[in-house]
MIMARVO-366605 format. One record per atom (N, C-alpha, C): x, y, z; residue in one letter. Coordinates in pm, whole numbers, padded with zeros to 5 digits, always signed. Example, Ala and Ser with C-alpha at 12.3 -4.5 7.8 and 13.67 -1.06 7.14 Angstrom:
% MIMARVO-366605
+01319-00569+00780a/+01230-00450+00780a/+01320-00330+00780a/+01285-00225+00708s/+01367-00106+00714s/+01290+00003+00787s/
END
This chain:
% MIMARVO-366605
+06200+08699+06497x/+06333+08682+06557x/+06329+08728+06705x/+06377+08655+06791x/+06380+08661+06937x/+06484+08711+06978x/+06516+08811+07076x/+06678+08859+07104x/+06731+08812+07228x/+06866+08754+07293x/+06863+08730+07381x/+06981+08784+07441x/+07016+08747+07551x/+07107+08855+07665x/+07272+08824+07560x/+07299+08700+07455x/+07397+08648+07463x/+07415+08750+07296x/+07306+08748+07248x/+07317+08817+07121x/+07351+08979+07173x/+07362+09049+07259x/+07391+09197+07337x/+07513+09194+07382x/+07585+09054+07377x/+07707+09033+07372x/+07738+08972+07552x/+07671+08960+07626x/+07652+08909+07781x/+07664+08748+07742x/+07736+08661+07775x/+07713+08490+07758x/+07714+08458+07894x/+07623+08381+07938x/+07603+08367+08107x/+07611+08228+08117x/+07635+08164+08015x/+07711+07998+08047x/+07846+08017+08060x/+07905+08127+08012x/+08093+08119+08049x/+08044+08191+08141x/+08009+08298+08249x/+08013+08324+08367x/+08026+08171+08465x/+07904+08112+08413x/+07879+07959+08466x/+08008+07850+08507x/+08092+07870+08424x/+08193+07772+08371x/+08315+07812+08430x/+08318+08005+08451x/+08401+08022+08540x/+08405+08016+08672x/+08318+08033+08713x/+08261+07981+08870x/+08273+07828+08921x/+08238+07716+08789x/+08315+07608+08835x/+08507+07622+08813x/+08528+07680+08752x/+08704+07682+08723x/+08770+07709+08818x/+08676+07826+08879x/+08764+07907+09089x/+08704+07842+09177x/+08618+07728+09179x/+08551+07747+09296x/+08632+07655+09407x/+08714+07532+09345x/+08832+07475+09402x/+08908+07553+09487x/+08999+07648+09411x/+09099+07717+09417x/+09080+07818+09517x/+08950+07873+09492x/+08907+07925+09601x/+08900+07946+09776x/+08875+07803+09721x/+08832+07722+09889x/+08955+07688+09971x/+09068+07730+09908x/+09192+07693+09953x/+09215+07828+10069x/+09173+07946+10018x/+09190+08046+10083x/+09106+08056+10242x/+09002+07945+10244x/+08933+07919+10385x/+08957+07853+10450x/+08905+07932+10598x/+08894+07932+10773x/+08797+07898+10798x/+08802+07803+10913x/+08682+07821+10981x/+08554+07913+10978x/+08663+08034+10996x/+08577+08183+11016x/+08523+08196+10861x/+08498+08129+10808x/+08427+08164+10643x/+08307+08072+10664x/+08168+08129+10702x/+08067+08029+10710x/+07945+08052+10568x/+07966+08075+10485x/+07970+08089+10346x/+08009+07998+10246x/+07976+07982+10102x/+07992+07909+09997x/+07998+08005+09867x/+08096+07995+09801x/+08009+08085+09635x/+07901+08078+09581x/+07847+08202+09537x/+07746+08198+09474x/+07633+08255+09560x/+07655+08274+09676x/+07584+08344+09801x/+07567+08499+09674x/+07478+08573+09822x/+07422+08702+09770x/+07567+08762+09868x/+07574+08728+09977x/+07711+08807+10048x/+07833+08661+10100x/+07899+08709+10100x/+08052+08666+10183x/+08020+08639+10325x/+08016+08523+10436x/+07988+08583+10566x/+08124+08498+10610x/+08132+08575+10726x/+08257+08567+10794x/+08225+08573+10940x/+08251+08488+11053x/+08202+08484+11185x/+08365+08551+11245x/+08321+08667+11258x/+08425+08736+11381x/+08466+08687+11521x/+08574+08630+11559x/+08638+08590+11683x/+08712+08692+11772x/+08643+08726+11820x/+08672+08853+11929x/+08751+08889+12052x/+08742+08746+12077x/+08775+08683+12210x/+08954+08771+12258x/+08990+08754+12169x/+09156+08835+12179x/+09135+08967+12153x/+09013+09076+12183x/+09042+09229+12092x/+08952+09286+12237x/+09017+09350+12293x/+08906+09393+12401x/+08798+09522+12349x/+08874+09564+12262x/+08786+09656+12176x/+08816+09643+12000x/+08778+09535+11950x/+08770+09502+11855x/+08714+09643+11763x/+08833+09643+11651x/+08781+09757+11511x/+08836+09750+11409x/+08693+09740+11316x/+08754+09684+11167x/+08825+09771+11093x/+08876+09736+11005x/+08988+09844+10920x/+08939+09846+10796x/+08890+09870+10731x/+08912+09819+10569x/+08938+09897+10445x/+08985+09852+10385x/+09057+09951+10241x/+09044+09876+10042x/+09030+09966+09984x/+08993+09885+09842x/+09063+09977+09763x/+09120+09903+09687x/+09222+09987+09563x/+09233+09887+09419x/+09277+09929+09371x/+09286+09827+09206x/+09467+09860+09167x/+09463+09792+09012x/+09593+09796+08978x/+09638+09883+08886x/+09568+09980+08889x/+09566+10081+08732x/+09639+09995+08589x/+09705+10067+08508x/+09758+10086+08442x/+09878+10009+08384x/+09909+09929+08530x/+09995+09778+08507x/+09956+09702+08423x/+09799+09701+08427x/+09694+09614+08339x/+09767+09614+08224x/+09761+09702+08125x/+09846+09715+08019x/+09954+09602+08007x/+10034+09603+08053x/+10163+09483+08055x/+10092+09387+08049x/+10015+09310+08169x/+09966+09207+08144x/+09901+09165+07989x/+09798+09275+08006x/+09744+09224+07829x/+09818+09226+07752x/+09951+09309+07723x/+10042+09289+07632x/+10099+09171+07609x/+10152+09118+07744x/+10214+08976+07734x/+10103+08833+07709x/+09983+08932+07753x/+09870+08747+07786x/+09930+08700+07894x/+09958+08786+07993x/+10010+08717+08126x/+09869+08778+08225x/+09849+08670+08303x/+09723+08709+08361x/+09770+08610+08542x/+09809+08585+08547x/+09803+08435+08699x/+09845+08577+08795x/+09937+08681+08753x/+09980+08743+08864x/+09912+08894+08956x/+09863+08928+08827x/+09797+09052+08841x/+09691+09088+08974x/+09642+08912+09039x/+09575+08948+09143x/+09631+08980+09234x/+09771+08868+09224x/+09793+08901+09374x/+09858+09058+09367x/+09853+09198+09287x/+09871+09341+09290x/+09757+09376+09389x/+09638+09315+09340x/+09534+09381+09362x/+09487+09318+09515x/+09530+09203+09576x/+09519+09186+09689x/+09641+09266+09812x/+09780+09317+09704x/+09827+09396+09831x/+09850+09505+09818x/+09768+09540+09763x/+09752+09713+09710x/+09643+09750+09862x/+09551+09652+09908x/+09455+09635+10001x/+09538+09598+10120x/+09560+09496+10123x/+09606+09421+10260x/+09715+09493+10340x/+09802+09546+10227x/+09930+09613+10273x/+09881+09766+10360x/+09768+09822+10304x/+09692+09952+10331x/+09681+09909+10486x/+09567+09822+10466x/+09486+09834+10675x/+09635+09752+10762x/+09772+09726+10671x/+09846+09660+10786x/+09890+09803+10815x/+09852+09913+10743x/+09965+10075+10822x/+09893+10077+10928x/+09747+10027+10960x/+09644+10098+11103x/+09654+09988+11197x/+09811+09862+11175x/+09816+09777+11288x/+09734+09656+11305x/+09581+09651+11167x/+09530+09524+11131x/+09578+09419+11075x/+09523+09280+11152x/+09556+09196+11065x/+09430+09166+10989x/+09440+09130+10886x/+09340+09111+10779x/+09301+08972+10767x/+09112+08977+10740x/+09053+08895+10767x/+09027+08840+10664x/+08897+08924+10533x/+08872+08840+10403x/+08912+08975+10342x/+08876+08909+10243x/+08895+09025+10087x/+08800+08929+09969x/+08752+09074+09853x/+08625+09057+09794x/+08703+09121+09618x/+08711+09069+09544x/+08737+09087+09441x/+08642+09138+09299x/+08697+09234+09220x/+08524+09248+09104x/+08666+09247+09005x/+08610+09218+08943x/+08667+09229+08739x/+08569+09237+08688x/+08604+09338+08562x/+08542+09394+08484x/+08549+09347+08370x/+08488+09279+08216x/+08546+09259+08084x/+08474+09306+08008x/+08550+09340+07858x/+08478+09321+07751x/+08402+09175+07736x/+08509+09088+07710x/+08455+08952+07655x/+08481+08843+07810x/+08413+08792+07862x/+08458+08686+07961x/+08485+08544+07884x/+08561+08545+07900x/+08665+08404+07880x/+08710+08344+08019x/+08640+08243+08014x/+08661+08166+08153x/+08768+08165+08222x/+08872+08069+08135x/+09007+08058+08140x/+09073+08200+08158x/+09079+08272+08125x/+09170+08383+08150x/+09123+08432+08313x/+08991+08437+08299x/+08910+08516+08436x/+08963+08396+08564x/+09001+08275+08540x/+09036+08180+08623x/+09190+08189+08669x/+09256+08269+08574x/+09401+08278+08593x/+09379+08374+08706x/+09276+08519+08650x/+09311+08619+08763x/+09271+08598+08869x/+09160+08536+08855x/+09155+08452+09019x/+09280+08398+09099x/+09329+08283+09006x/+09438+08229+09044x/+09534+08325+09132x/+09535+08404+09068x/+09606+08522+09146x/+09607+08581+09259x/+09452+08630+09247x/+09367+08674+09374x/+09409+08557+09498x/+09391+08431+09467x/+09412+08349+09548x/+09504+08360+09647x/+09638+08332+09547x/+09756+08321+09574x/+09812+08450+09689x/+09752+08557+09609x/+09791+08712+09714x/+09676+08658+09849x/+09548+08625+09863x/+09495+08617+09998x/+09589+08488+10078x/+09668+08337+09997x/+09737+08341+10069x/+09822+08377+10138x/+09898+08472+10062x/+10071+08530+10134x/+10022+08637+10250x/+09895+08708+10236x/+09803+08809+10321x/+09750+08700+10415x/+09728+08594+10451x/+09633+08501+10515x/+09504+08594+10576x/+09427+08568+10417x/+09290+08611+10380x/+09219+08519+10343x/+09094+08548+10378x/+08976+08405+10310x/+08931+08518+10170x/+08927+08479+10088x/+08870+08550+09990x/+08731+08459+09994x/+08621+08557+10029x/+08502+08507+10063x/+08401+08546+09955x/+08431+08646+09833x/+08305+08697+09780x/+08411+08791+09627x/+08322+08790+09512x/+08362+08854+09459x/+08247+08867+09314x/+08272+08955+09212x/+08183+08958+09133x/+08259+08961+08968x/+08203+08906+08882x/+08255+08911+08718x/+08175+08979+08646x/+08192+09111+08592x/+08131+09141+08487x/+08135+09155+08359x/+08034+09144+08277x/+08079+09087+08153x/+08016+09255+08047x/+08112+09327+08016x/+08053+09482+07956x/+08065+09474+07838x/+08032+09415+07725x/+08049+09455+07606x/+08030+09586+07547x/+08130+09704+07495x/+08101+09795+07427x/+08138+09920+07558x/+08217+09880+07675x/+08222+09944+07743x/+08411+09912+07790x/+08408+09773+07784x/+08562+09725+07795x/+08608+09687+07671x/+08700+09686+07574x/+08762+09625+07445x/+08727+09450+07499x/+08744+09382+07395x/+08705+09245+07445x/+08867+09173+07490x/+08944+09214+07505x/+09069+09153+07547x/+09129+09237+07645x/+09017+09350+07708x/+09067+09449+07839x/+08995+09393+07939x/+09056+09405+08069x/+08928+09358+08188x/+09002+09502+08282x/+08949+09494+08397x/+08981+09583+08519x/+08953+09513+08672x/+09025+09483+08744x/+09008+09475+08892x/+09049+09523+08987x/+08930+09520+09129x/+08961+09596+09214x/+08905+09511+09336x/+08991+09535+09398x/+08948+09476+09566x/+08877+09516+09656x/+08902+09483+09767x/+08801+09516+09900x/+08856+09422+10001x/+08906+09487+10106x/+09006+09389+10220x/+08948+09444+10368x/+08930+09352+10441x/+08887+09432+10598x/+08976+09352+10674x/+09026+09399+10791x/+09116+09358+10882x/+09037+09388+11004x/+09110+09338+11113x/+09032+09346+11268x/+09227+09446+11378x/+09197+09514+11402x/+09273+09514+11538x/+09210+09576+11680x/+09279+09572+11804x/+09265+09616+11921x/+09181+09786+11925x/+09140+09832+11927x/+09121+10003+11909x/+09262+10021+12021x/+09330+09971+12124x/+09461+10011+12192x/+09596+09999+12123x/+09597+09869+11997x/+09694+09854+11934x/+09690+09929+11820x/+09566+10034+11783x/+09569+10064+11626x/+09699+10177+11616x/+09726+10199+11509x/+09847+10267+11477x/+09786+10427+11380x/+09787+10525+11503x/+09694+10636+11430x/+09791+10732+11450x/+09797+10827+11345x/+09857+10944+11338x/+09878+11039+11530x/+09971+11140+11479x/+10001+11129+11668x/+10111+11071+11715x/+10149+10947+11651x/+10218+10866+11759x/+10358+10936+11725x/+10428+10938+11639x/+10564+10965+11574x/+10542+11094+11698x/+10698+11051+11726x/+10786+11177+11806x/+10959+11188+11711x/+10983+11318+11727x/+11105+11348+11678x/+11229+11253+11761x/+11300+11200+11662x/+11382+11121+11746x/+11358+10984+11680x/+11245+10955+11684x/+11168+10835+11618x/+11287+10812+11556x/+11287+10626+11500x/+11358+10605+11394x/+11328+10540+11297x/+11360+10543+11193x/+11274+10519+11059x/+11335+10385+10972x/+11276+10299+10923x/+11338+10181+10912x/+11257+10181+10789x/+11315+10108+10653x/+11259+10099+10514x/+11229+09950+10453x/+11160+09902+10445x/+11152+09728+10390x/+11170+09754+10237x/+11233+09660+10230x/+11261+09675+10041x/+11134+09599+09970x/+11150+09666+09810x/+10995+09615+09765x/+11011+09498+09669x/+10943+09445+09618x/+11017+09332+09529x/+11037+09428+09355x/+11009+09511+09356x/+11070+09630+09212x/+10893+09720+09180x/+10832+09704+09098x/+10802+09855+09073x/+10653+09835+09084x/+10604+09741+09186x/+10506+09757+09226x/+10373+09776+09172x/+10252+09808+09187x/+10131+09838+09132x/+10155+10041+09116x/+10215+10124+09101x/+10240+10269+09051x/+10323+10318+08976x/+10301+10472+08911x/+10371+10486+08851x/+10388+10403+08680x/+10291+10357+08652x/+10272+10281+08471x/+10233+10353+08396x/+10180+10478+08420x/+10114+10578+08311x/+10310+10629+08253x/+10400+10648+08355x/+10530+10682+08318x/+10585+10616+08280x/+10563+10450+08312x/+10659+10340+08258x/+10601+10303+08128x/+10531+10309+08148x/+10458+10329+07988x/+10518+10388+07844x/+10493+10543+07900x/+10552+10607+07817x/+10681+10617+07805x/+10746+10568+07849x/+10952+10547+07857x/+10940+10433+07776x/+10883+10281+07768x/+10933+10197+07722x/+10847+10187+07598x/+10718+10223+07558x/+10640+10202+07435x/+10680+10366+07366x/+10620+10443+07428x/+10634+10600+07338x/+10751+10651+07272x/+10833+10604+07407x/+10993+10705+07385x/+11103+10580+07318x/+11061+10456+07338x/+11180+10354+07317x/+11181+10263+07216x/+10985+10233+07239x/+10907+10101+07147x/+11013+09991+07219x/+11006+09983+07289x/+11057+09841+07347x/+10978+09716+07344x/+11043+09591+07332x/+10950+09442+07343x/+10958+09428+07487x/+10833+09351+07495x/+10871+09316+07690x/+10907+09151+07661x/+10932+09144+07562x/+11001+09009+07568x/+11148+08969+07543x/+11204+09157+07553x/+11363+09197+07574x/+11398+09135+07684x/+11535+08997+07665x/+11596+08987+07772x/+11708+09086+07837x/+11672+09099+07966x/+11783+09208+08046x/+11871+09183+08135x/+11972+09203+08035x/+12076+09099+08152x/+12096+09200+08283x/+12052+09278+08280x/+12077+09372+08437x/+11973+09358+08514x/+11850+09303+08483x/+11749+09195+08554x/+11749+09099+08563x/+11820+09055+08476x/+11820+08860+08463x/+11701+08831+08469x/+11586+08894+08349x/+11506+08836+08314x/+11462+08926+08214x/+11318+08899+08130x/+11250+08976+08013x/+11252+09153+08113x/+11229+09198+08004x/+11147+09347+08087x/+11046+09327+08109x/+10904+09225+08032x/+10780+09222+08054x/+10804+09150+08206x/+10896+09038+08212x/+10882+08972+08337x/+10878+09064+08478x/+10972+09179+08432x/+11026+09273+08541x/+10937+09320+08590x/+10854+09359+08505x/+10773+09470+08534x/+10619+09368+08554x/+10565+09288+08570x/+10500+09191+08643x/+10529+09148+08750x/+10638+09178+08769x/+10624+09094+08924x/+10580+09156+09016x/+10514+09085+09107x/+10434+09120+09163x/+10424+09221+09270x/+10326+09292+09341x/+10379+09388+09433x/+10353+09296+09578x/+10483+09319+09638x/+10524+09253+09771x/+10414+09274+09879x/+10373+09150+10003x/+10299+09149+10046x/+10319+09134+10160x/+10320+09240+10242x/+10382+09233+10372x/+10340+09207+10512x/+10220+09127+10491x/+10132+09068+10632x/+10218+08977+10703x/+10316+08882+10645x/+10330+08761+10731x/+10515+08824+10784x/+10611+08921+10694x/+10696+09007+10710x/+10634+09107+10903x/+10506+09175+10861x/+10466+09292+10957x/+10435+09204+11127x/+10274+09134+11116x/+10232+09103+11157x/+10328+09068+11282x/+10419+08993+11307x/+10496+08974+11493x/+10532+09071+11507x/+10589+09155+11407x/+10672+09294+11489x/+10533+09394+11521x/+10429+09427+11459x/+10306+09465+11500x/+10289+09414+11597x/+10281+09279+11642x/+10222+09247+11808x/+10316+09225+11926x/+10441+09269+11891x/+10489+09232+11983x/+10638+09388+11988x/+10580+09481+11904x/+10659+09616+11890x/+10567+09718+11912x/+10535+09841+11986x/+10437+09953+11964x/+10556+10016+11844x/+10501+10008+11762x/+10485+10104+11581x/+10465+10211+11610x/+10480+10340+11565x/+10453+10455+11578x/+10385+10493+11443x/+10431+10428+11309x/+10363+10442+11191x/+10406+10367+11108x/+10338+10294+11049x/+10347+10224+10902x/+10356+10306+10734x/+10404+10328+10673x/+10385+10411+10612x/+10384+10309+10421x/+10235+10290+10359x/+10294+10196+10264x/+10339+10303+10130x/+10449+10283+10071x/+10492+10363+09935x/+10463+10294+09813x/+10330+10365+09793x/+10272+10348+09652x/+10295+10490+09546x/+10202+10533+09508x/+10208+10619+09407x/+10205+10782+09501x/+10303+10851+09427x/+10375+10930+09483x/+10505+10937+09598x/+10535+10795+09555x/+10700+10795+09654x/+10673+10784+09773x/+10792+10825+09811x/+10841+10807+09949x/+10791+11000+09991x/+10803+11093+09903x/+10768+11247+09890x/+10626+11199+09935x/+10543+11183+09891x/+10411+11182+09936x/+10361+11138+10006x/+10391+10973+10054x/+10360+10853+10161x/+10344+10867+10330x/+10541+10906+10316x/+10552+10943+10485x/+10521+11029+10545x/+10473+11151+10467x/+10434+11270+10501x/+10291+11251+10584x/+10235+11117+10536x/+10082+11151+10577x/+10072+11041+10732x/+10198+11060+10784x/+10226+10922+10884x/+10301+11066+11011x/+10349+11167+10948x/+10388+11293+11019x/+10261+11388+11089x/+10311+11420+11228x/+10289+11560+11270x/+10330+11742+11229x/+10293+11785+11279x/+10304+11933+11218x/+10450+11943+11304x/+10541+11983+11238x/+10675+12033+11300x/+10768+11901+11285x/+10709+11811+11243x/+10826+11701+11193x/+10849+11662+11055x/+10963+11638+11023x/+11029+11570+10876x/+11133+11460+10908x/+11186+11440+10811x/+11255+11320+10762x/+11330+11406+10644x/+11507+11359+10678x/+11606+11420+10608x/+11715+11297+10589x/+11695+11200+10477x/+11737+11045+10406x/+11843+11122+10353x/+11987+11069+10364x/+12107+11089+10249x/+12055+10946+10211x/+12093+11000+10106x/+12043+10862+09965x/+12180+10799+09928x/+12293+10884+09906x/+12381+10889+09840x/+12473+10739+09845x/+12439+10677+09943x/+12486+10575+09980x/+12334+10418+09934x/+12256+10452+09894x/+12148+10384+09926x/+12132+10325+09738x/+12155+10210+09768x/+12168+10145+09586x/+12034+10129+09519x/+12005+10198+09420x/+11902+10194+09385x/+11872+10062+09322x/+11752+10016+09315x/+11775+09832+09240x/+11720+09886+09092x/+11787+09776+08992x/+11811+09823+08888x/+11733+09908+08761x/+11590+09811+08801x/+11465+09851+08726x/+11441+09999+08689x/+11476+10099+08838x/+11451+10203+08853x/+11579+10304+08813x/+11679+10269+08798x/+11803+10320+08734x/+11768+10284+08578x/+11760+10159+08517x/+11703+10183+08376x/+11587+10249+08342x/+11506+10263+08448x/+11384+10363+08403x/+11412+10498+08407x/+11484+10524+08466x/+11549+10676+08498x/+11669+10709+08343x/+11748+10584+08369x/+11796+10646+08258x/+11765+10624+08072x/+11615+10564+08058x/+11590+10560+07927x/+11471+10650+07897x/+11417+10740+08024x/+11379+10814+08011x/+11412+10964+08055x/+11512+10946+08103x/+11606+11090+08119x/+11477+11143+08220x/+11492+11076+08364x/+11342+11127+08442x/+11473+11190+08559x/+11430+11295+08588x/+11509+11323+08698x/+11494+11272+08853x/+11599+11265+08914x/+11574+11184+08996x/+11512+11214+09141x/+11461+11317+09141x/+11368+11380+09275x/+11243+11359+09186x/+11221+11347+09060x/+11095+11237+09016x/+11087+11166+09043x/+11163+11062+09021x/+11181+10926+09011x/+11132+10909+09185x/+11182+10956+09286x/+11161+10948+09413x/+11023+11000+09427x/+10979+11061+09306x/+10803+11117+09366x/+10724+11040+09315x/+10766+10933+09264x/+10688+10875+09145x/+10673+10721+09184x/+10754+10645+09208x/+10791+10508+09246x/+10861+10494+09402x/+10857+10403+09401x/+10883+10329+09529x/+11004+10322+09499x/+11102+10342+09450x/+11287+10312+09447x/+11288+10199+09525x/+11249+10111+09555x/+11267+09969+09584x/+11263+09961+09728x/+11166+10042+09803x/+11115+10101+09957x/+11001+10054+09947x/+10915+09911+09991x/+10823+09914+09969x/+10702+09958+10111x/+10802+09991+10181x/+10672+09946+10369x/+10810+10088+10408x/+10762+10163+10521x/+10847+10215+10575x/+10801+10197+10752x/+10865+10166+10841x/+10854+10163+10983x/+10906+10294+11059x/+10818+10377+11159x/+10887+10458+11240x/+10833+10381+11348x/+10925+10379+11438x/+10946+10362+11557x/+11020+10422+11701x/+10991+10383+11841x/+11112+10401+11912x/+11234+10367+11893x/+11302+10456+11928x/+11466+10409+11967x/+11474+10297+12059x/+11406+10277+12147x/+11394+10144+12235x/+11372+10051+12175x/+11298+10043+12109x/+11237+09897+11971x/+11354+09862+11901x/+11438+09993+11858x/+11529+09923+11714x/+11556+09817+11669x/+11645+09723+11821x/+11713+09628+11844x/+11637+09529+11807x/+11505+09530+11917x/+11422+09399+11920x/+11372+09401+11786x/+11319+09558+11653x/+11270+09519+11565x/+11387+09456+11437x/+11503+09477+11444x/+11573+09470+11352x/+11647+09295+11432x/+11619+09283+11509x/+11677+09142+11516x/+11556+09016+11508x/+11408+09063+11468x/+11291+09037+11413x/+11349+09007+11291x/+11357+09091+11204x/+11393+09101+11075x/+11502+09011+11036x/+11621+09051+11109x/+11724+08973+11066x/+11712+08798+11060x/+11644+08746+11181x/+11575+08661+11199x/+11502+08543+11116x/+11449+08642+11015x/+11346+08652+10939x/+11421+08620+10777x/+11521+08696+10761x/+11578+08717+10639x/+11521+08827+10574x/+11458+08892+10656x/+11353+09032+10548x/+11442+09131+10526x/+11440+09172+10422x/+11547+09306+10369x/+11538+09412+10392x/+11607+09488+10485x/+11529+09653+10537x/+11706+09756+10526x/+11631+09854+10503x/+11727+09982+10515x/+11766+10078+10602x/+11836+10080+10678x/+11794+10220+10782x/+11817+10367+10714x/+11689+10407+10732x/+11725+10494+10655x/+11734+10622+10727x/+11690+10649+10874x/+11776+10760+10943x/+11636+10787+11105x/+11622+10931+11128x/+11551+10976+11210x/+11447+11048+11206x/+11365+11059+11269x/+11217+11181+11264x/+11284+11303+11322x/+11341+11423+11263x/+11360+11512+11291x/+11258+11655+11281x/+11300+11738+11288x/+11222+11889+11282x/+11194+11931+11174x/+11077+11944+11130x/+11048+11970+10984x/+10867+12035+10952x/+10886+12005+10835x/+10708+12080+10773x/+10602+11965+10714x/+10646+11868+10822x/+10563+11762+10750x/+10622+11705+10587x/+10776+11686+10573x/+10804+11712+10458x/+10941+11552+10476x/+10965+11531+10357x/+11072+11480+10309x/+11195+11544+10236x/+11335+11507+10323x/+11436+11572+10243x/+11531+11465+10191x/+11575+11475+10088x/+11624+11417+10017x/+11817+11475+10043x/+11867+11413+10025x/+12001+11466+10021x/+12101+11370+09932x/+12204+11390+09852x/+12247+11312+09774x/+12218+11264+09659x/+12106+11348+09608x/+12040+11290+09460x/+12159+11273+09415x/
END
């Protein structure tokens, strides 16, 4: 008896089969600047310089934790990339980059073409709304290491800006003013908690319709996390930013803090500021208090802007412009590097 890679549980004709399934879909995401094909040993990408007098790359890689879960629950798979493309893209737009390619890996128990083609699909879709070439990525196939109906992905995004335009800690002065982009709801953080509120504490279906979402809960909580390159990008080139600040895991408490100098804070009355709904039913079916809830999730803040007082105008009539949804949410005042909350 002869053993082979497929009997160890590895099948390298569905790797095969998925590589023809993306390789279309793929190609949708390319530029010029992609002088590459799949199936290469690397991604190449010809850098255009010509506009950066001191050209410097940015780059950042993150995954989707724990969201995963939902997806496999539902067998919903088309959306999950595009998490994992702006969990990245959204990162190097805080340092004032615009982003060039991005490189994708998934992980499985069992590779199933079709499914691995959806998350592509995904991937895709997020390097369009980012205008990214997705140039390179890898599938692995782990039997005995992933369940055969679990996978895992994670990205890899590089951006280019000016070294004069980058947006580096320093810049924020007291006075600054602080401007909030709304998120499209609960983002890629915070699922180890949503988790346990809707399966542990509730046993909920995610195929509960909610009429205070006007849609399933599984739907709610899939959608996707907002992608703010083609939103950022003019007010980046044509506003000096003082800081980008993106609110992922650990709130708005943890985020802006790392966009602060020593002797400055931020003091938000909330009390007026509507929370969107997701995060009011998560709060209240898990009785989470709500200076959690603010350390934990994005409360529907997905990008935060400090800026000059001179900018306001020109950035908020950008926006308005635009139709993009933003909050004002106050000033850079005197502080410990800290966030104050007022109005819980």
């Amino acid at each position: 008896m002869t053993l082979s890679y497929k009997d160890a549980g590895v099948d390298k004709e569905a790797g095969y089969r998925e590589v023809k399934l993306i390789k279309e879909m793929v190609k949708k995401t390319f530029s010029p600047a992609v002088i590459s094909d799949l199936g290469g040993f690397g991604g190449l990408f010809k850098l255009d310089t010509a506009a950066y007098q001191e050209p410097v790359l940015v780059s950042g890689t993150d995954g989707v934790g724990t969201k995963l879960d939902i997806a496999f629950r539902m067998d919903k798979h088309d959306t999950i990339g595009i998490d994992a493309v702006a969990m990245c893209a959204n990162d190097i737009l805080c340092q004032g980059a615009k982003p060039l390619f991005f490189l994708d890996y998934i992980a499985t128990g069992k590779l199933v073409p079709e499914k691995m083609a959806q998350i592509v699909e995904g991937v895709v879709e997020g390097c369009m709304q980012a205008e990214m070439a997705l140039i390179g990525g890898e599938t692995a196939e782990m039997p005995g290491i992933y369940q055969e109906n679990h996978y895992d992905i994670a990205g890899f995004a590089v951006g280019i800006v000016d070294k004069a335009k980058m947006i580096v800690p320093g810049k924020v002065q007291i006075g600054d003013h602080v401007i909030g982009l709304k998120s499209s709801g609960v983002h890629s953080n915070g699922f180890s908690l949503v988790r346990k509120i809707i399966f542990d504490i509730h046993n909920f279906s995610l195929d509960t319709h909610m009429d205070t979402l006007g849609m399933s809960l599984g739907e709610a909580l899939l959608t996707p996390t907002k992608i703010y390159v083609k939103d950022l990008m003019p007010i980046i080139e044509h506003f000096d930013l003082h800081a980008i600040a993106h609110i992922t895991g650990g709130g708005i408490y943890e985020n802006l803090p790392r966009v602060l100098s020593n002797g400055q804070g931020l003091r938000w009355d909330v009390s007026s500021y509507e929370i969107p709904p997701i995060f009011r039913l998560l709060e209240e079916w898990g009785n989470v208090d709500r200076k959690e809830m603010f350390g934990t999730f994005n409360m529907g803040i997905g990008m935060i802007l400090v800026l000059s007082p001179r900018d306001v105008d020109g950035v908020l009539a950008s926006l308005n412009a635009r139709n993009i949804p933003y909050i004002n949410i106050g000033t850079i005042t005197e502080g410990e590097k800290d966030v104050q909350l007022c109005g819980l």
